[in-house]
C-alpha positions in Angstrom: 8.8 6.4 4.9 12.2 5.1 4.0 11.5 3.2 0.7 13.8 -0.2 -0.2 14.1 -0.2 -4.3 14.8 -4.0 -5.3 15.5 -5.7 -8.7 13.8 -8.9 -8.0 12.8 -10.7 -5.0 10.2 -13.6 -4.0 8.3 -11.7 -2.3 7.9 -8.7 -0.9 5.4 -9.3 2.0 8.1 -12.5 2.8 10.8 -10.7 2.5 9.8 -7.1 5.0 8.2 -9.9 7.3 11.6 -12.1 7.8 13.8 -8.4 8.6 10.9 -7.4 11.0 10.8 -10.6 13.0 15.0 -10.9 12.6 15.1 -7.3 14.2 17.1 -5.9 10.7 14.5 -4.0 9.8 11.8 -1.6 11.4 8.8 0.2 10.8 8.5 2.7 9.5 9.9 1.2 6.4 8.5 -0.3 2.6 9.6 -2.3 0.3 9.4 -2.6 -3.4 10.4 -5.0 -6.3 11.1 -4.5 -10.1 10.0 -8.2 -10.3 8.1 -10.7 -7.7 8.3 -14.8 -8.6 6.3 -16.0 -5.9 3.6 -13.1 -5.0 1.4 -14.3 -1.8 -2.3 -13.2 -2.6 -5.7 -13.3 -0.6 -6.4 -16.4 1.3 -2.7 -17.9 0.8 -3.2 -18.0 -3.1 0.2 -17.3 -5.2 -0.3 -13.4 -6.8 1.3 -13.8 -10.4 2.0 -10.8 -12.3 4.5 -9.4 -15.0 8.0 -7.3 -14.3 7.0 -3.8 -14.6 4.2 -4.1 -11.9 3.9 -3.0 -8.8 5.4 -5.2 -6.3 5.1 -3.6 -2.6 5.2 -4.1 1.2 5.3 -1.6 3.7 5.6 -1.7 7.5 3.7 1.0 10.3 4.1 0.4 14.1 0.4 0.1 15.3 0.4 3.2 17.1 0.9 4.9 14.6 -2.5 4.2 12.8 -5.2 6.5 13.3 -7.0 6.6 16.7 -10.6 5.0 15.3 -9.1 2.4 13.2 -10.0 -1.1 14.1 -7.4 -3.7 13.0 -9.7 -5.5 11.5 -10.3 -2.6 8.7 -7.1 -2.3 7.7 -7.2 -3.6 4.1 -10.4 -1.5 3.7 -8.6 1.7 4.8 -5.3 1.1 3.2 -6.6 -0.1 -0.4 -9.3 3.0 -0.1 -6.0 5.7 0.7 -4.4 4.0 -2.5 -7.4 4.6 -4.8 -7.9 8.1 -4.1 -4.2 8.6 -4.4 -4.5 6.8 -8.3 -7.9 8.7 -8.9 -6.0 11.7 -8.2 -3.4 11.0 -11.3 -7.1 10.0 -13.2 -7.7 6.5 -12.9 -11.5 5.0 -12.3 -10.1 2.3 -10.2 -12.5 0.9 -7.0 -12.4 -0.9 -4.4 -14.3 -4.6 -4.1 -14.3 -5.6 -0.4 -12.6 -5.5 1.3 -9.3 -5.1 -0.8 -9.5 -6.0 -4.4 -8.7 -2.9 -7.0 -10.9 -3.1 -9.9 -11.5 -1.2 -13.3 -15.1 -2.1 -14.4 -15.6 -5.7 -13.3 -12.2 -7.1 -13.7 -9.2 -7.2 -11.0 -6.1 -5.1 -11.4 -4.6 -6.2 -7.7 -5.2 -6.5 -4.0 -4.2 -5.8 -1.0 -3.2 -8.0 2.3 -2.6 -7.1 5.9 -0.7 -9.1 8.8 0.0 -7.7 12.2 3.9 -8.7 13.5 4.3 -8.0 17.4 3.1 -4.2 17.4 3.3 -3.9 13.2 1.2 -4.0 10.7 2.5 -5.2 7.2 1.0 -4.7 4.2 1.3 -6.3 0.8 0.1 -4.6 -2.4 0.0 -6.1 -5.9 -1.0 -3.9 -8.8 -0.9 -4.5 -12.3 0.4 -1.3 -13.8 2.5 -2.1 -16.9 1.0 -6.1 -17.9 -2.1 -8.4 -17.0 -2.5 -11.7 -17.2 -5.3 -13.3 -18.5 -8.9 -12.7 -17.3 -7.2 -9.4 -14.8 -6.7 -5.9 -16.0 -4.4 -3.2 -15.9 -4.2 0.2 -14.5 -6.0 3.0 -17.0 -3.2 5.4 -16.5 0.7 5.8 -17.0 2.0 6.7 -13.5 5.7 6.3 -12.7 6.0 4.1 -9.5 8.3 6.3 -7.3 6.1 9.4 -7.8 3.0 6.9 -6.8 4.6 5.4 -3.9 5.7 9.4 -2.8 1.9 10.5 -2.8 0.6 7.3 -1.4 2.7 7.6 1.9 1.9 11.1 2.4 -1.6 10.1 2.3 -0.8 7.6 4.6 1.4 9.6 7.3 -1.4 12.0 6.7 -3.3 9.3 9.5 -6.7 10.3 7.9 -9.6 9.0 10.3 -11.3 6.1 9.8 -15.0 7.9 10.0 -13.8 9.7 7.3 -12.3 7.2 4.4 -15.3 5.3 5.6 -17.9 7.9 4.5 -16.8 8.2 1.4 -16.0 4.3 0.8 -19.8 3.5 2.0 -20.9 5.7 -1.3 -19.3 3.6 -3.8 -20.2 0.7 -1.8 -23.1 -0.1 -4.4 -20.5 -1.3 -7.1 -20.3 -5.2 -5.2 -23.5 -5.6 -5.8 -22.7 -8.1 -8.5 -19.6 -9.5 -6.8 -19.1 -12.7 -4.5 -16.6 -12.6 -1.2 -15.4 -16.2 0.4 -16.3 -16.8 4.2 -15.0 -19.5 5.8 -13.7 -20.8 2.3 -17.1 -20.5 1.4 -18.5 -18.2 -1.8 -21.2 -15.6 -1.3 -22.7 -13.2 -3.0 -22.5 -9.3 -1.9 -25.7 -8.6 -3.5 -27.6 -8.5 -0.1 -25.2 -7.6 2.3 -24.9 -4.6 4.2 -22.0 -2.5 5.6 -21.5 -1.8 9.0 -19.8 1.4 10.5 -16.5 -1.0 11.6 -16.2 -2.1 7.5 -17.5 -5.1 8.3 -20.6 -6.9 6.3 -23.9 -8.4 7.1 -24.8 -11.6 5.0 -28.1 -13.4 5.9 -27.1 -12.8 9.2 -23.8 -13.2 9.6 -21.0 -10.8 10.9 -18.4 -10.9 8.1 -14.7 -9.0 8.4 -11.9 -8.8 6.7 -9.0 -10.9 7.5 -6.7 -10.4 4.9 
C-alpha cells in the first residue's frame, strides 16, 4: 500500500475521492494528514479533532476484498481489522456498530466507507494524541507510521469475513447500552440482534450499515 504523508489538508476522504474520480490517483493507495480542518464524519456530520491525530483515507479496488464480504459490511470489517491491530500494541479499544472506536463508553473515532466506480474508500478518524470534549483518546502511545504499516498488512492479509465476524459477534454484548440512528431516527441497541451479513434486527427491522 503506497502511503501519501501530508502536512495539512481538508480532508482526507475529499481529497483520495477528487484524485480517484480525476484518474490521478489509484487504488491501491492511502492517504494521511498531520492536520484535518474540515473532517467528514458519520451521516455528513463535520469530524473535529486536534493536529497530532490520526487523519486517514485509503483506497482498495473491490476485487480485491475478500471473497464473502458483502459491501454493505465494510465499516464493520474494516474498523474490526484496525482494533485488533491497536489491541495488538495493548489498547482496550472496541467497536460500537457498526464503526465507532470506543474506550469504555466514550468515542475515540470512526470509521466511513464510500464505493467510487469499482473502489472502496475509506475514511478513519482516531484521536491518538488530543480529544475534544465529551470523546476520548487512545490508551496507548503508538507512532502512526508503524500503525498504519501493521494495519495494511492486516488488511492485504484479505482475512474472511466469517472469520472477523466470529470474533466481532463475541464482543457484540458491549452496545447493549448504546443507541444507532436509522433513517435519522435514534434507537436503542439494547434489543437488537446481529445477523450473519453484520447487519441488525430492531423490532423488526433489517438495519445495515451505510456509512
Amino acid at each position: 500500500m503506497q502511503i501519501l504523508y501530508l502536512d495539512e489538508i481538508d480532508s482526507t476522504q475529499k481529497y483520495l475521492k477528487e484524485k480517484l474520480q480525476n484518474k490521478e490517483l489509484q487504488a491501491p493507495i492511502a492517504v494521511c494528514a498531520k492536520a484535518q480542518n474540515s473532517g467528514i464524519g458519520s451521516r455528513n456530520n463535520s469530524w473535529e479533532s486536534a493536529k497530532g491525530n490520526l487523519f486517514l483515507s485509503f483506497a482498495l479496488a473491490l476485487k480485491q476484498l475478500p471473497s464473502d464480504l458483502q459491501l454493505e459490511s465494510s465499516s464493520i470489517y474494516f474498523s474490526y481489522l484496525l482494533k485488533e491491530t491497536l489491541q495488538v500494541s495493548g489498547s482496550k479499544v472496541w467497536i460500537k456498530w457498526p464503526n465507532d472506536f470506543y474506550l469504555d463508553d466514550k468515542k475515540i473515532g470512526g470509521m466511513i466507507t464510500n464505493i467510487i466506480g469499482d473502489t472502496i474508500v475509506c475514511g478513519v478518524g482516531l484521536n491518538i494524541s488530543d480529544a475534544p470534549k465529551e470523546f476520548a483518546k487512545l490508551d496507548i502511545s503508538i507512532d502512526t507510521k508503524v500503525l498504519l504499516e501493521n494495519y495494511f498488512k492486516n488488511i492485504e492479509k484479505k482475512v474472511l469475513w466469517k472469520q472477523v465476524f466470529s470474533k466481532y459477534k463475541l464482543e457484540f454484548y458491549r452496545n447493549q447500552s448504546f443507541f444507532t440512528h436509522s433513517n435519522g431516527v435514534k434507537v436503542s441497541l439494547g434489543d437488537a440482534t446481529l445477523n450473519d451479513d453484520g447487519s441488525l434486527n430492531i423490532n423488526g427491522e433489517r438495519i445495515y450499515s451505510l456509512r
